[in-house]
C-alpha positions as CSV (number, residue, x, y, z in Angstrom):
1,X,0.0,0.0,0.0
2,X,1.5,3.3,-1.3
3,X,1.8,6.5,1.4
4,X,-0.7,8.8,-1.0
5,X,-3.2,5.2,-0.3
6,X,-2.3,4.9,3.6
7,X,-2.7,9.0,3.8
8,X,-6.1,9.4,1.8
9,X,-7.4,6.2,4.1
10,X,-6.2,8.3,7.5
11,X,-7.8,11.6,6.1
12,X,-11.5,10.4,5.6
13,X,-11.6,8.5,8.3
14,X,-10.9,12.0,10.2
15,X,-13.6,13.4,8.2
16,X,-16.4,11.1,9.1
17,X,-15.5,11.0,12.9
18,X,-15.5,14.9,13.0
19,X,-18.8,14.9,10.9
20,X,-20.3,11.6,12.9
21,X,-20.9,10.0,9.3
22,X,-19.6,6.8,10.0
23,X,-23.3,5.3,9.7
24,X,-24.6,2.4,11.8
25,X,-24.9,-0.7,10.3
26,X,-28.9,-2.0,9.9
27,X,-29.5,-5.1,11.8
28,X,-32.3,-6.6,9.5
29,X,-34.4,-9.6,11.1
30,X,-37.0,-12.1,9.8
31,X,-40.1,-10.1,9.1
32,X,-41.8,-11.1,6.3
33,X,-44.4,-13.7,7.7
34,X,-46.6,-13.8,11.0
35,X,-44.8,-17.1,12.0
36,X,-41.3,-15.4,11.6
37,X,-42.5,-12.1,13.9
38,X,-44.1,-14.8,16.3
39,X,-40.3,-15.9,17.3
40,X,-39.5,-12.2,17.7
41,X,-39.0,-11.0,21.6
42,X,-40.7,-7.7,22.2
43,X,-38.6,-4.6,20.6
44,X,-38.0,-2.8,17.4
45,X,-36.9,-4.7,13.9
46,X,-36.4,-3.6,10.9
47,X,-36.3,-4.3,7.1
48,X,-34.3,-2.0,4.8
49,X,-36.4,-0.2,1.6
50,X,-33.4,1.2,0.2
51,X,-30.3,2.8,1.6
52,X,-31.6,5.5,3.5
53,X,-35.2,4.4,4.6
54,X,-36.4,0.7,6.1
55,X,-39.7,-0.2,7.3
56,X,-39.9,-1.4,11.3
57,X,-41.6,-3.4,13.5
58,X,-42.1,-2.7,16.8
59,X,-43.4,-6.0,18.8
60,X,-45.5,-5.4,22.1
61,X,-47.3,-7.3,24.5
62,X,-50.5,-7.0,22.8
63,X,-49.4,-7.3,19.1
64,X,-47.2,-5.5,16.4
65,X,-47.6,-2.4,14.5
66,X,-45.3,-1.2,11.3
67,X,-43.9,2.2,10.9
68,X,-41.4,3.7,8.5
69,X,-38.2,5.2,9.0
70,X,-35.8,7.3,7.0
71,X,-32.8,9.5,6.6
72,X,-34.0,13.1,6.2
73,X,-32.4,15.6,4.1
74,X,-34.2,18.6,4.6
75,X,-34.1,21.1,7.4
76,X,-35.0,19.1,11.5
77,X,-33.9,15.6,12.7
78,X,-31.4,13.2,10.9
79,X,-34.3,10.6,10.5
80,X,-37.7,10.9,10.1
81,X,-40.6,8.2,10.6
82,X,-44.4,7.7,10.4
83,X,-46.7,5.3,11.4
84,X,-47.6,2.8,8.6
85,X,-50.6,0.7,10.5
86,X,-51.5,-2.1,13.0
87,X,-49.4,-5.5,11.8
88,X,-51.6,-8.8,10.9
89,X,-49.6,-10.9,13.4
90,X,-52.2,-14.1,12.9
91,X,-51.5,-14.9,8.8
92,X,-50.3,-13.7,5.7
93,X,-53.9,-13.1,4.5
94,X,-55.4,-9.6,3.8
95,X,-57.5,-8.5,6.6
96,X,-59.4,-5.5,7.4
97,X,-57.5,-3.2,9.8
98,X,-54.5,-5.3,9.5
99,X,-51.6,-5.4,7.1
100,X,-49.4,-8.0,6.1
101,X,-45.6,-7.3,5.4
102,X,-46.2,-7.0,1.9
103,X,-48.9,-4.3,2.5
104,X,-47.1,-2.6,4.9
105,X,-43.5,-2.5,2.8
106,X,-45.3,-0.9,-0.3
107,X,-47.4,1.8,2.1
108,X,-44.2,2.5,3.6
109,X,-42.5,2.9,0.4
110,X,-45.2,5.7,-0.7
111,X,-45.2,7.5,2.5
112,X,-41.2,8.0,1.9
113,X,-41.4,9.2,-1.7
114,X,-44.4,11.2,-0.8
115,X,-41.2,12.5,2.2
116,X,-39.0,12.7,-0.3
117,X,-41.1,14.8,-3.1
118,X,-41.8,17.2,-0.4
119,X,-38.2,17.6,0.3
120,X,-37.8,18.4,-3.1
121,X,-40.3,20.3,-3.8
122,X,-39.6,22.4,-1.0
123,X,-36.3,23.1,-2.6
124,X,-37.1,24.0,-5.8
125,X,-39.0,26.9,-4.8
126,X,-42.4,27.8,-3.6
127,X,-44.8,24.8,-3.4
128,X,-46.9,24.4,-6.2
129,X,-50.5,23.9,-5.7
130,X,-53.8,23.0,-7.3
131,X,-54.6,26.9,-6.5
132,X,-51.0,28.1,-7.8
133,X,-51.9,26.3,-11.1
134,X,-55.4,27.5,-12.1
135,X,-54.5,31.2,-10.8
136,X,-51.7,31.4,-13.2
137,X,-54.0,29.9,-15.7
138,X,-57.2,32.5,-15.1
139,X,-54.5,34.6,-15.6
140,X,-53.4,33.6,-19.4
141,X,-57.1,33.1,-20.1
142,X,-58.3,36.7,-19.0
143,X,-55.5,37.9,-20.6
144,X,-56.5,36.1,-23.9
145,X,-59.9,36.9,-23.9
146,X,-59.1,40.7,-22.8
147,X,-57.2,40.8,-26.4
148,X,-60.1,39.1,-28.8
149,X,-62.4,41.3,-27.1
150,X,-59.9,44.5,-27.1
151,X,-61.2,45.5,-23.3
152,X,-60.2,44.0,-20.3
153,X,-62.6,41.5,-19.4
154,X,-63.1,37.9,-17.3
155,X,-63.1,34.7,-19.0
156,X,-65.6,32.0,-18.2
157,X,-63.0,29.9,-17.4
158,X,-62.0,32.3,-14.7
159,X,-65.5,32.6,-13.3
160,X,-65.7,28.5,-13.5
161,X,-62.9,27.9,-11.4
162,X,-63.6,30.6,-9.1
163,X,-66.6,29.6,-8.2
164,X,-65.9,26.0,-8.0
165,X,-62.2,25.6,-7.0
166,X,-59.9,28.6,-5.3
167,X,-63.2,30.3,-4.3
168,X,-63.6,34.0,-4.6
169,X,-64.1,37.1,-2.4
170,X,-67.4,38.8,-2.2
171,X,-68.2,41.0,-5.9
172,X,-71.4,43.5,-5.6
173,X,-74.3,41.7,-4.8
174,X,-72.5,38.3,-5.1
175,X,-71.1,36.5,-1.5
176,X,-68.1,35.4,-0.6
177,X,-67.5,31.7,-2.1
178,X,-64.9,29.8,0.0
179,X,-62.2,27.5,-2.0
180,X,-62.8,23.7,-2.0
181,X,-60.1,21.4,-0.5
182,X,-58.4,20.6,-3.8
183,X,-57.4,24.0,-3.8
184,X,-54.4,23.7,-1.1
185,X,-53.4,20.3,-2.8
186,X,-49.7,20.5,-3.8
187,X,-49.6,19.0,-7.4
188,X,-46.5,16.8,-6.2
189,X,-49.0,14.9,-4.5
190,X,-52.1,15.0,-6.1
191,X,-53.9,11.8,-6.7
192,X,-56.9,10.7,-9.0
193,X,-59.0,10.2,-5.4
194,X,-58.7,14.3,-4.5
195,X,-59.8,14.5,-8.3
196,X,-62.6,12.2,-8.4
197,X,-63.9,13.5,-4.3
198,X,-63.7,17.1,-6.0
199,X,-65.9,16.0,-9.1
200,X,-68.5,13.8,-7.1
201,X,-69.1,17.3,-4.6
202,X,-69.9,19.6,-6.9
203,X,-73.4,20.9,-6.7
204,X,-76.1,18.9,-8.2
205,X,-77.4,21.9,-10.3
206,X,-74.8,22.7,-12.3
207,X,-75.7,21.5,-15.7
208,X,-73.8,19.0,-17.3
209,X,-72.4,20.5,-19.8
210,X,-71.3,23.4,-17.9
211,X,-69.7,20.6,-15.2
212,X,-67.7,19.4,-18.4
213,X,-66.5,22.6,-19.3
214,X,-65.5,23.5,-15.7
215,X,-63.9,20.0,-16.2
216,X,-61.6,20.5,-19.0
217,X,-60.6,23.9,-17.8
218,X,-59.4,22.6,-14.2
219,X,-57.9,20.2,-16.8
220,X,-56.3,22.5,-18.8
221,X,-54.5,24.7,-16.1
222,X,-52.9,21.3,-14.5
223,X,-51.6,20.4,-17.7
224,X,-50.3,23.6,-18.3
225,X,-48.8,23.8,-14.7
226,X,-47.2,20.4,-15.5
227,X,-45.9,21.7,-19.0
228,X,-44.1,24.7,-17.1
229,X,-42.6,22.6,-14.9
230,X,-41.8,19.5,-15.7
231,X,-38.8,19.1,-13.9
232,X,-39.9,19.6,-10.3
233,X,-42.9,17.1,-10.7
234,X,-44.2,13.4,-11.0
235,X,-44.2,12.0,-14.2
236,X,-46.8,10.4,-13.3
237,X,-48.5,13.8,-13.3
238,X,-50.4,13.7,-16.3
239,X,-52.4,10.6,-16.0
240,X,-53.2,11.3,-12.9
241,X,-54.7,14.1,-14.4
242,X,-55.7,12.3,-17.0
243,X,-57.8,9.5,-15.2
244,X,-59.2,11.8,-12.2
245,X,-60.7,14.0,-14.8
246,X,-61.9,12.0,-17.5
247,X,-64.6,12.9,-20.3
248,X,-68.1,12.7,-18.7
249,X,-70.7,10.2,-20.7
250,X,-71.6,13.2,-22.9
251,X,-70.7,14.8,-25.8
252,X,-66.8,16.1,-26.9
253,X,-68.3,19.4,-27.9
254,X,-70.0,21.4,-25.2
255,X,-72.7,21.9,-27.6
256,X,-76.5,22.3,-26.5
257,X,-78.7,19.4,-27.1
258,X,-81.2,20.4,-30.0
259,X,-85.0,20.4,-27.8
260,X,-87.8,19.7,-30.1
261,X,-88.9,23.4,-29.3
262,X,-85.7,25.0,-30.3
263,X,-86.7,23.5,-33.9
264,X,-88.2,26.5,-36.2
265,X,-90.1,26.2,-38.8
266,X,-89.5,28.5,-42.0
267,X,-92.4,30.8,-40.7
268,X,-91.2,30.7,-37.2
269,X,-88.2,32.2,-38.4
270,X,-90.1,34.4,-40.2
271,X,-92.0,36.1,-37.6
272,X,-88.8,36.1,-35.4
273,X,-87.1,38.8,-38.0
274,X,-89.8,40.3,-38.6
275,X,-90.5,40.8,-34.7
276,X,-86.4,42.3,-35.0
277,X,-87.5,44.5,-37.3
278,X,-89.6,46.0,-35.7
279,X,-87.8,45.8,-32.6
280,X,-85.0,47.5,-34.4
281,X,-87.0,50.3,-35.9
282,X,-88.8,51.0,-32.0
283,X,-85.4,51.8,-30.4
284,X,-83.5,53.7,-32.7
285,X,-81.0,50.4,-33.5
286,X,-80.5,51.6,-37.6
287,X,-80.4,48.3,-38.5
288,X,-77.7,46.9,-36.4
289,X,-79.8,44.5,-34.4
290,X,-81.9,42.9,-37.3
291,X,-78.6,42.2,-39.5
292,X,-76.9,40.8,-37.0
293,X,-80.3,38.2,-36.3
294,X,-80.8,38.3,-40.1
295,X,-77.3,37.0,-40.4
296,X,-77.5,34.3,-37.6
297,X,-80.2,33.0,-39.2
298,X,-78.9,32.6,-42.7
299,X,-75.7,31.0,-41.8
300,X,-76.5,28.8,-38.3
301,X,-73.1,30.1,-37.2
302,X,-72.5,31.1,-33.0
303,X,-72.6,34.9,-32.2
304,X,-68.7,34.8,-31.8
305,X,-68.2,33.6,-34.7
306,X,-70.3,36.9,-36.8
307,X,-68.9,38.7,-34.0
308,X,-65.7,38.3,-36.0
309,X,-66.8,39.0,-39.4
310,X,-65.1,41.6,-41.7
311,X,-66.5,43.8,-44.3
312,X,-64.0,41.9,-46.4
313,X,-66.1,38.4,-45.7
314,X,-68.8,39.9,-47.0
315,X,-68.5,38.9,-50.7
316,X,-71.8,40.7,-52.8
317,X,-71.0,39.3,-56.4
318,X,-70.0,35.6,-55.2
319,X,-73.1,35.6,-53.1
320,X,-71.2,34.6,-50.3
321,X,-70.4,35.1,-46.5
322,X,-67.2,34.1,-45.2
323,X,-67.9,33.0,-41.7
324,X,-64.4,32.7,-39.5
325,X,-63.8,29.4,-37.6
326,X,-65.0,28.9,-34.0
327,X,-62.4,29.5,-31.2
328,X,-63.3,26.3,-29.5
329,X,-60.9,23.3,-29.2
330,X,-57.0,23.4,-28.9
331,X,-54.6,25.3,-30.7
332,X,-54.8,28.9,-32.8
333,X,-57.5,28.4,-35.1
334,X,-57.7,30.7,-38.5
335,X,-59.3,30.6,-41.7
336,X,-63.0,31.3,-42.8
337,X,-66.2,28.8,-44.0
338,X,-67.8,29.7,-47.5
339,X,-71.6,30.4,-46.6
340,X,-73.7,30.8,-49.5
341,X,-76.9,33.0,-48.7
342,X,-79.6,34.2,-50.2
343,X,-79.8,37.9,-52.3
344,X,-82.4,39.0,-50.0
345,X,-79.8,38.8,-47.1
346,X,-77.5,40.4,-49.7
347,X,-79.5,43.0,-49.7
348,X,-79.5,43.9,-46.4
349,X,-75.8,44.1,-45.6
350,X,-75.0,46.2,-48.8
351,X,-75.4,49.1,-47.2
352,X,-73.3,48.6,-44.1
353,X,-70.4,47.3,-47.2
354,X,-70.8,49.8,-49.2
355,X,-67.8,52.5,-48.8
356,X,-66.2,51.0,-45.5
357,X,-62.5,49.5,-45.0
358,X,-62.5,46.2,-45.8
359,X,-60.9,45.7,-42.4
360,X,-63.7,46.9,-40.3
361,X,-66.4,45.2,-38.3
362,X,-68.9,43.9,-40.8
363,X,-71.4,43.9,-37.8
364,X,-71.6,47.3,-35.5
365,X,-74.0,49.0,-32.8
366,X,-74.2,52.6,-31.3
367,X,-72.7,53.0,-27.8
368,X,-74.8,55.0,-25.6
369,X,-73.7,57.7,-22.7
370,X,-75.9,59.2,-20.7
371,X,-76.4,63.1,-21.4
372,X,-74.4,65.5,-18.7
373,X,-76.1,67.2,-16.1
374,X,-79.5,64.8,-17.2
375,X,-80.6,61.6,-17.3
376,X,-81.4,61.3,-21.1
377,X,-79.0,58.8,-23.3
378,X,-77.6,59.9,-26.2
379,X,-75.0,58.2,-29.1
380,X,-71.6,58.4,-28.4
381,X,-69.6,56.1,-30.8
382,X,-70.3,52.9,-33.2
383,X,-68.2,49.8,-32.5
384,X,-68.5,46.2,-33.0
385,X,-70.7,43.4,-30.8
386,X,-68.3,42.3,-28.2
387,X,-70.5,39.6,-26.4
388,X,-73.9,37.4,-26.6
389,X,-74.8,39.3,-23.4
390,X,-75.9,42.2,-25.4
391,X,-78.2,40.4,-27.3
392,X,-79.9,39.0,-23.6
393,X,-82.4,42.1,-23.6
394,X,-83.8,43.1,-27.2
395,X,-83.8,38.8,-27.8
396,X,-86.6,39.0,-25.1
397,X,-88.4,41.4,-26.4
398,X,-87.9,40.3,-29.9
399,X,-89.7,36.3,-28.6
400,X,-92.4,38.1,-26.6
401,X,-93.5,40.1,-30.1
402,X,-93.4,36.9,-31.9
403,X,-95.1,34.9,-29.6
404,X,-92.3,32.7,-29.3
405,X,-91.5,33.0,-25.4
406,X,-88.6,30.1,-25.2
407,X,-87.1,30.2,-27.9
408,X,-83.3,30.9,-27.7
409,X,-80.9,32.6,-30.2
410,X,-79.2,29.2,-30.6
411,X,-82.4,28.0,-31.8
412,X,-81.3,29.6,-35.4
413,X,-78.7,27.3,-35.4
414,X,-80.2,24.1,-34.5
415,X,-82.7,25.1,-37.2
416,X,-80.4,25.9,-39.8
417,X,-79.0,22.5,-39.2
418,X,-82.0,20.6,-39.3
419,X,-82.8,22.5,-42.7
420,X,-79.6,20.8,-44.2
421,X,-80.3,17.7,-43.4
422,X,-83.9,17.7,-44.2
423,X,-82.6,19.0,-47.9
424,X,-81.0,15.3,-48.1
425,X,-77.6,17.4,-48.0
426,X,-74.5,15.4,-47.2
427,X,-74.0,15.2,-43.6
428,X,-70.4,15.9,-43.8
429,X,-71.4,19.2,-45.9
430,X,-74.0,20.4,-43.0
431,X,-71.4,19.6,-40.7
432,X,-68.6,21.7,-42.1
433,X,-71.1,24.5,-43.5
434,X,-71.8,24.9,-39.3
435,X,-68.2,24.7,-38.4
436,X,-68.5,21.0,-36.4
437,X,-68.1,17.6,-37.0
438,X,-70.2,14.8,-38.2
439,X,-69.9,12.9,-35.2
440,X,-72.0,15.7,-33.2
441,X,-74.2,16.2,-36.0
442,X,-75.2,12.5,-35.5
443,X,-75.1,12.5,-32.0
444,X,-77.3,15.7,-31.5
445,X,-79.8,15.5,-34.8
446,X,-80.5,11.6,-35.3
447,X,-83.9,12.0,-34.9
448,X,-84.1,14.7,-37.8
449,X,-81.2,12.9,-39.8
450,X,-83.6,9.5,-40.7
451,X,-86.8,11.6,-41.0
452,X,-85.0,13.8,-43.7
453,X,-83.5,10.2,-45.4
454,X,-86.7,8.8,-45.1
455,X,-87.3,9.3,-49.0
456,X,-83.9,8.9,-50.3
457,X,-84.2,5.6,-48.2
458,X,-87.9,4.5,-49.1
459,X,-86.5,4.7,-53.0
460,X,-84.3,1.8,-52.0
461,X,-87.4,-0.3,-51.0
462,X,-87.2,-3.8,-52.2
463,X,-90.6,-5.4,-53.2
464,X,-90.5,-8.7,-51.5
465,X,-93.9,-10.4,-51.5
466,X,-94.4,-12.6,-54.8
467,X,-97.5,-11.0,-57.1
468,X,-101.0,-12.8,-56.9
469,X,-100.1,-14.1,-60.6
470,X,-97.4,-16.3,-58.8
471,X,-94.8,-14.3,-60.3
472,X,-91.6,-13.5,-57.9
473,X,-91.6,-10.2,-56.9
474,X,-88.1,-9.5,-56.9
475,X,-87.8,-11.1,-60.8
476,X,-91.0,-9.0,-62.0
């Protein structure tokens, strides 16, 4: 052996004295049956996990009980331990309130990861949370809808998951709403049960496509927390996420069930614009209102989609509307649907075309301020629609002069898709022509998809019953 050898050696055994690192060796006993504990005098035993944590056994007069152990790296004592549960000291078979060493070794073996992702977590900052994650996330979504909308507004999401996850303080009229215990989860230890608990609480009136939408945004902002940082959590992350918030037994799209009501017949629709008509003309709207139902009408497309429109998308000589896509779903979305409309509807957007920047808001409405020093409203400034809310109190007016009292805005659209499939037009065509997919249009309409095939599918009759003259039907 070499000096430099004999010197090193002499050094770090120094070092470990001076630092008491010079561990103790683990004395590991029989522990893995009831018959080998049975042969155990009374005292503590223990079973390594790994090299810094074991689980133990701690043998008393009036049976056993497992706890873990383990070395702890963070801030307090050397070791750390936590009770595991009460030890099945009769057999090896599962039994309620007891747990066999297998049981016990892979609970013990969770309760030091869960030790040990705290540590870390701990260290890599401040603790991330359930609340921490759909904060941030209100926060991008506010901020996203504040820029479509080009004021600075709150997204439904953010009014979702206030209400029914981080809570929110008392607004106006509105009480304070407490957070739910999912809230103060850390998302290192999230599991699908806090999930699931949180999903099976929620109030029994909240409809369910609104509880899928709430859903997929609490989705969403974990996700999104998880993307961000990856490196300070479970892998396991996402399916937990994943699994404790899967798809309800509805449909993908959060799109409203088509009610026999809602379904308008072509005079229906009739009296509904004419009522806007005169709605329009009664409080000084100059047309606004009425193109903007007219328009709804024609194409069965949502309000945020003619929100949208252009002058530009307005195309006279083609005959045309080019509708932009819907906003829903993942990703940036961009790009227009060809609508072809009638000349009559043609007719009544010329003049708001006529003469404008092909950039401007195809569809606009006054803005009203209230006269100084009186009470009286006056004009102030034209500008585009900016949400469906405005349409809430001149829609109820519009269904009382049409006698019509339930009917719903979206009621144009489930009609206008109803009148594409009762005009035996390709469902895939209907489908893209409203901006969704075939699998909802069969899903929502099946009822009105094989009454408007009934023809198409009564021209494939078969005769089958032979003639009286004895001749085979099929051969005649």
């Amino acid at each position: 052996m070499t000096c430099a050898r004999v010197y090193l050696i002499l050094i770090r055994r120094v070092f470990c004295k001076k630092n008491r690192l010079v561990a103790k060796i683990l004395k590991e006993k029989p522990l893995t049956t009831a018959s080998a504990r049975s042969k155990l005098a009374t005292g503590e035993y223990a079973r390594r996990l790994d090299a810094d944590s074991a689980i133990w056994y701690r043998k008393g007069k009036r049976g056993g009980v497992w706890f873990a152990r383990w070395r702890n790296y963070g801030p307090g004592a050397n070791y750390k331990q936590a009770p595991v549960g009460a030890a099945n000291d009769t057999n090896d078979k599962p039994t309620a309130g007891l747990l066999t060493f297998d049981q016990a070794e892979r609970m013990a073996r969770q309760i030091v990861e869960l030790a040990r992702q705290e540590i870390a977590a701990v260290a890599a900052g401040p603790v991330l949370t359930v609340r921490s994650a759909v904060e941030t996330y209100v926060v991008d979504r506010d901020a996203r809808d504040s820029r479509r909308k080009g004021r600075k507004v709150r997204s439904d999401a953010g009014q979702r998951l206030g209400r029914y996850v981080i809570g929110q303080p008392a607004r106006g009229k509105q009480d304070k709403i407490d957070p739910t215990p999912l809230a103060d989860i850390a998302l290192h230890a999230l599991k699908e049960s806090d999930l699931l608990a949180w999903r099976t609480n929620l109030p029994d009136d909240v409809k369910a496509t609104s509880r899928q939408r709430l859903i997929n945004d609490l989705k969403a902002a974990l996700n999104s927390a998880y993307a961000s940082n990856r490196d300070r959590l479970d892998p396991t992350l996402p399916a937990i996420i994943k699994h404790g918030l899967r798809a309800m037994d509805l449909a993908d799209e959060a799109e409203p069930v088509a009610r026999e009501n809602q379904i308008l017949t072509d005079g229906e629709v009739g009296r509904l614009l004419k009522a806007t008509r005169e709605i329009d003309a009664e409080h000084d709207w100059g047309g606004d209102l009425f193109r903007l139902v007219l328009v709804l009408a024609a194409t069965g497309a949502r309000f945020s989609q003619i929100a949208r429109m252009r002058v530009t998308d307005c195309q006279i000589a083609e005959r045309r509307l080019l509708v932009p896509v819907s906003r829903k779903g993942r990703g940036a979305k961009s790009g227009s649907i060809t609508v072809p409309i009638g000349q009559d509807v043609l007719a009544e957007l010329a003049p708001v075309v006529a003469g404008r920047p092909e950039d401007a808001p195809l569809f606009e409405r006054w803005r009203f301020v209230q006269a100084k020093g009186g009470i009286k409203w006056q004009r102030d400034r034209r500008g585009p629609w900016q949400s469906a809310a405005e349409m809430v109190r001149p829609w109820q007016m519009i269904r009382d002069r049409a006698a019509l009292p339930d009917v719903i805005p979206y009621a144009l659209r489930h009609s206008s898709i109803v009148n594409g499939i009762k005009a035996n037009l390709p469902i895939r065509l209907v489908a893209a022509l409203h901006d969704t997919s075939t699998a909802m249009i069969e899903r929502h309409y099946s009822k009105w998809i094989t009454t408007g095939l009934e023809e198409l599918a009564r021209a494939a009759i078969v005769p089958l019953v032979a003639t009286k003259g004895g001749n085979d039907a099929s051969a005649a």
